[in-house]
TORNUDREN-591216 format. One record per residue (C-alpha): residue in three letters; chain; residue number from 0; x, z, y. Coordinates in steps of 0.05 Angstrom, whole numbers. Each point is the difference from the previous one (the first is absolute). Layout:
<nutis>
['ALA','A',NUM,[X,Z,Y]] ...
</nutis>
This chain:
<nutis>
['UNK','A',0,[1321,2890,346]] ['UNK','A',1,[50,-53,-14]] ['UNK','A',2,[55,-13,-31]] ['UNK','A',3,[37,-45,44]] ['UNK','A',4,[57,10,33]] ['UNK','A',5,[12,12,76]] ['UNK','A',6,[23,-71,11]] ['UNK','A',7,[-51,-32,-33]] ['UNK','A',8,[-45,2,52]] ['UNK','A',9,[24,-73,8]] ['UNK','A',10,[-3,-56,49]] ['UNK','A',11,[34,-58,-38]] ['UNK','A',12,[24,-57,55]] ['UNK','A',13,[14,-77,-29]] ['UNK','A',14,[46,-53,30]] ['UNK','A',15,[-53,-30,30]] ['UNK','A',16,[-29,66,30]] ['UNK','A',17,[66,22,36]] ['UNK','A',18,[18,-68,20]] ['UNK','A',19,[-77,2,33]] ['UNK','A',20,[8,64,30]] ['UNK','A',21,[71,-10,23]] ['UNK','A',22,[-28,-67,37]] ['UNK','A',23,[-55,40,25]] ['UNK','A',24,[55,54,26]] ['UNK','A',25,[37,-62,36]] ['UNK','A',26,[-64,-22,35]] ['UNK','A',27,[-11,69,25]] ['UNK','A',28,[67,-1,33]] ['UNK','A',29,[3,-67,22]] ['UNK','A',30,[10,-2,81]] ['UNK','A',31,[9,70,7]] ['UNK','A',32,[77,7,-4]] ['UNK','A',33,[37,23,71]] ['UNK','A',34,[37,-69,14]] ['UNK','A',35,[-70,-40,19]] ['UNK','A',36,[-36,19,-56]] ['UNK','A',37,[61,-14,-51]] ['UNK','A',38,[43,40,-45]] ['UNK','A',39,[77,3,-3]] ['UNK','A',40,[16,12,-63]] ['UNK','A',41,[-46,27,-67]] ['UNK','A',42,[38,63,-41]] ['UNK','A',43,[-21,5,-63]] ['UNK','A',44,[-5,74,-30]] ['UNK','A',45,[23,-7,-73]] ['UNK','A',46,[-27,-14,-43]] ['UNK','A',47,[-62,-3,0]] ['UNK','A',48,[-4,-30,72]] ['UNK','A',49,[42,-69,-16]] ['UNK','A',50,[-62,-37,-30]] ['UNK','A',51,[-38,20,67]] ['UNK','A',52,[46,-7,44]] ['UNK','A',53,[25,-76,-25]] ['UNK','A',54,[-80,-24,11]] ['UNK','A',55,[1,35,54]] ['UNK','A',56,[65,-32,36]] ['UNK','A',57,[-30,-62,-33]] ['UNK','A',58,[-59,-5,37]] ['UNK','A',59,[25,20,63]] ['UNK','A',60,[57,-45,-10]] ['UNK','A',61,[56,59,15]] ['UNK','A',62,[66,-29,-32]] ['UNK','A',63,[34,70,23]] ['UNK','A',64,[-18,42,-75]] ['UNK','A',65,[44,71,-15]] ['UNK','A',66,[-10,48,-40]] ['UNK','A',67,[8,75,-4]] ['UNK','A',68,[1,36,-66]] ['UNK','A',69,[-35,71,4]] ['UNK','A',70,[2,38,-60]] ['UNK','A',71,[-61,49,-16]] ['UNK','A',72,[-28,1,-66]] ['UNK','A',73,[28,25,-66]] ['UNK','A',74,[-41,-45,-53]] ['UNK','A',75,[-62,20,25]] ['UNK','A',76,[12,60,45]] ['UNK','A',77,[14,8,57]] ['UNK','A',78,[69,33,28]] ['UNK','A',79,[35,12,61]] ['UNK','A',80,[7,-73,37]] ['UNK','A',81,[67,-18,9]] ['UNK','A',82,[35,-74,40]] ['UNK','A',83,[36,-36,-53]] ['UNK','A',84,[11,-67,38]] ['UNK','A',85,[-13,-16,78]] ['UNK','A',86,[-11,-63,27]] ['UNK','A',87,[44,-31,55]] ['UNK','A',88,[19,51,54]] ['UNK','A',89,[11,-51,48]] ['UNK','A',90,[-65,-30,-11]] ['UNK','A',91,[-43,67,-8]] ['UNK','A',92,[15,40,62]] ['UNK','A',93,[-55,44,13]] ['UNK','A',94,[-49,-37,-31]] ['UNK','A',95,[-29,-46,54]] ['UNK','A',96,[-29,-59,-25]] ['UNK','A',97,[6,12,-72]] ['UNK','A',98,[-55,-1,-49]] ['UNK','A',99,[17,39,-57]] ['UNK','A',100,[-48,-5,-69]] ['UNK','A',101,[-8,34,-65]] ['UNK','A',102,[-52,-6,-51]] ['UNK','A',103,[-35,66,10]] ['UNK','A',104,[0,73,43]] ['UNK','A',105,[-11,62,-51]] ['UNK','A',106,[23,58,33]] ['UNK','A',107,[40,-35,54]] ['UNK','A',108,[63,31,-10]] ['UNK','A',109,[42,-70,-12]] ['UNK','A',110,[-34,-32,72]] ['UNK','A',111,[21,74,41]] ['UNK','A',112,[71,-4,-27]] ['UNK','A',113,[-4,-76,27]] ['UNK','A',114,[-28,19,55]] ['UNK','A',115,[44,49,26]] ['UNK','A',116,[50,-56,-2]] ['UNK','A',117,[-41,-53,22]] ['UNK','A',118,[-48,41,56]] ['UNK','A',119,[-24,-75,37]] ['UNK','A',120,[-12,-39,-62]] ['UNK','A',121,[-65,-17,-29]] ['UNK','A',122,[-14,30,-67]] ['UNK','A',123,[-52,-41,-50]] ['UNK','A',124,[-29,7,-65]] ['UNK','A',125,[-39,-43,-40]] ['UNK','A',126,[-31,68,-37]] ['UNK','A',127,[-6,76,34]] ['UNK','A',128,[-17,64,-23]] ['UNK','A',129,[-32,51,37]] ['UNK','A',130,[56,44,6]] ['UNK','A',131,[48,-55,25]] ['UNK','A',132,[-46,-32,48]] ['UNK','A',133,[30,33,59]] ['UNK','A',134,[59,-27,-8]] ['UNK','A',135,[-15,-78,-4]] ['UNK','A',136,[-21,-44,61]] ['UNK','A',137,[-34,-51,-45]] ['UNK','A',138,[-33,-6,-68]] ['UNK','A',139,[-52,-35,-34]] ['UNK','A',140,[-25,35,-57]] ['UNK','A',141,[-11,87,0]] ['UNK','A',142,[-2,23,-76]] ['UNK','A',143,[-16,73,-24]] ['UNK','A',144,[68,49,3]] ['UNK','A',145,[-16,10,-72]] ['UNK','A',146,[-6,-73,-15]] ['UNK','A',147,[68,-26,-38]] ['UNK','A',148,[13,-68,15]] ['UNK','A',149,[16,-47,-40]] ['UNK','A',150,[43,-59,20]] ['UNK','A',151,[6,-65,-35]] ['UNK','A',152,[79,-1,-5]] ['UNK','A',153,[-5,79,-35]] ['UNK','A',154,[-49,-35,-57]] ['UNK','A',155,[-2,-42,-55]] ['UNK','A',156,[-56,-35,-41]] ['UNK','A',157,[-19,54,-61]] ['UNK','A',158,[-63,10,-37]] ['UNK','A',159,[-38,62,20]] ['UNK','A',160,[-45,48,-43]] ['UNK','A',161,[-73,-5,16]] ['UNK','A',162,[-18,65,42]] ['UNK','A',163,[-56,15,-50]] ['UNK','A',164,[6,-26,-74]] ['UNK','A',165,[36,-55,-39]] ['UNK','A',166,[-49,-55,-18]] 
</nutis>
């Protein structure tokens, strides 16, 4: 038995590692957007999915970048998801054509709000849990549902404790 905490069954991602794997999300979907193989627009789901979705729109050169602003954590549980900010109606429509990104899928409540108002779009992750896999069309890395993630812009630089003594 340990002491730990729930969360701290961690899986700690650097600059470098989400900029990789958000790359690595970019090549997955390159060519495979409805208009000849490209993408309309990207939608970022803040905010954990602006860091993606900017490599992403980067490397497949889409100038067309929105966001939408889905609200479903308290701190560090999770509540009732809720639409805080849409992107462009005009733009949006059903969905076709749009590739919209966040950072991760936990229990996939934020991407089945989105969906429901988006039913044609493409949903990607850079991170999914098993719970939440259902509801994204493309991911590139499937963590534990009990893992916490940790993201580089929720972290600072800190001494830790050793696990076991002091010396």
């Amino acid at each position: 038995m340990t002491d730990r905490l729930p969360h701290e069954k961690g899986f700690h991602i650097s600059w470098d590692q989400i900029h990789r794997d958000s790359r690595a999300l970019a090549w997955r979907l390159d060519g495979h957007g409805p208009d000849d193989g490209g993408w309309k627009a990207v939608v970022a789901i803040t905010r954990g999915g602006m860091a993606p979705a900017m490599i992403v729109s980067r490397e497949l050169d889409i100038r067309t970048v929105d966001t939408i602003s889905v609200k479903s954590y308290d701190h560090q549980s999770q509540a009732e998801a809720k639409v805080l900010k849409s992107p462009d109606a005009e733009l949006m429509g059903d969905g076709s054509g749009i590739l919209i990104v966040d950072d991760l899928v936990d229990s996939g409540k934020t991407l089945e709000l989105v969906r429901l108002l988006y039913p044609k779009a493409h949903f990607a992750t850079v991170y999914a849990k098993p719970k939440g896999r259902p509801m994204v069309d493309t991911f590139i890395t499937e963590v534990s549902q009990d893992t916490w993630i940790f993201f580089p812009w929720d972290m600072a630089l800190q001494y830790v404790e050793p696990y076991r003594g002091r010396d």
